[in-house]
C-alpha positions in Angstrom: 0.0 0.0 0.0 1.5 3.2 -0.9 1.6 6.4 1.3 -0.6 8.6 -0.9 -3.6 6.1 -1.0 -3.3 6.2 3.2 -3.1 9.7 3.1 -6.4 9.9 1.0 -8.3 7.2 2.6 -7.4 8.4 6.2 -8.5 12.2 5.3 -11.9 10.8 3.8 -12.7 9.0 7.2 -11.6 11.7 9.4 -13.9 14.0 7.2 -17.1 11.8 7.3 -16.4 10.6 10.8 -15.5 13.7 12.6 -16.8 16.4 10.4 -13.5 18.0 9.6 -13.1 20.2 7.0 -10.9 18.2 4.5 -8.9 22.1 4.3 -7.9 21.8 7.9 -6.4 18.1 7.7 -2.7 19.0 6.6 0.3 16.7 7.6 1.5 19.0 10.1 -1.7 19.6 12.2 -1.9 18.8 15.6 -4.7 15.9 16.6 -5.8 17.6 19.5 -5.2 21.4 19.5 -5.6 22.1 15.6 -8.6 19.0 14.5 -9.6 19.4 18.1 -9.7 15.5 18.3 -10.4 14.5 22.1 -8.9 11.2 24.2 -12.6 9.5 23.2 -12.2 10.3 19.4 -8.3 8.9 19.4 -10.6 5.1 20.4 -12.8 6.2 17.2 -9.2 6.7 14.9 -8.1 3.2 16.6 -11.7 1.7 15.1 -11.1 3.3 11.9 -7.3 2.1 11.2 -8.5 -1.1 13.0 -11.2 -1.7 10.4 -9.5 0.0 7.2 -5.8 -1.7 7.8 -6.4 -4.2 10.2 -3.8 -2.7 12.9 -4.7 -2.4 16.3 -3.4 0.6 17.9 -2.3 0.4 21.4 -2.4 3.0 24.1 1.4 3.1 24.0 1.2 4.2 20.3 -1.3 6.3 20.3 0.1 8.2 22.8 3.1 8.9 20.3 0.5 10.2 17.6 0.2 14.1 17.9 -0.1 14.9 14.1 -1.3 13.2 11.1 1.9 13.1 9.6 2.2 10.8 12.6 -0.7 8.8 12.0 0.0 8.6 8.2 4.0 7.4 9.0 2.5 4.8 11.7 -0.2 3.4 9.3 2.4 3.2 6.5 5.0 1.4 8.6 2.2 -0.9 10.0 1.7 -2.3 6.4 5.1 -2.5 4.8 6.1 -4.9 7.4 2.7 -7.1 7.2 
């Protein structure tokens, strides 16, 4: 699976799940403080990646995701070494 067909897929869900404008869902935002994403929607992203790449994200790891550039790099490593 190649980076750019993440990248799309992830924005898509984010957008339908959360409402996001797709505008405001740029490599460098921030989760939290720029998508204002709360802890409850981070177990929402971790049902979404679950269903969509089969990884299951652990508390440990999701800690570690701040930015969707984050999210993106940890889906992407996830599935080049499946």
């Amino acid at each position: 699976m190649d980076r750019e067909s993440i990248v799309k897929t992830i924005n898509k869900l984010l957008v339908e799940e959360f409402e996001l404008e797709e505008s405001a869902i740029t490599p460098n935002a921030h989760l939290k403080d720029d998508l204002g994403l709360e802890s409850l929607d981070f177990v929402d992203i971790a049902v979404i990646v679950k269903k969509e790449y089969g990884i299951t994200l652990k508390g440990t790891e999701v800690s570690s995701i701040r930015t969707m550039e984050n999210l993106y790099d940890y889906i992407y490593n996830c599935t080049q070494n499946k």
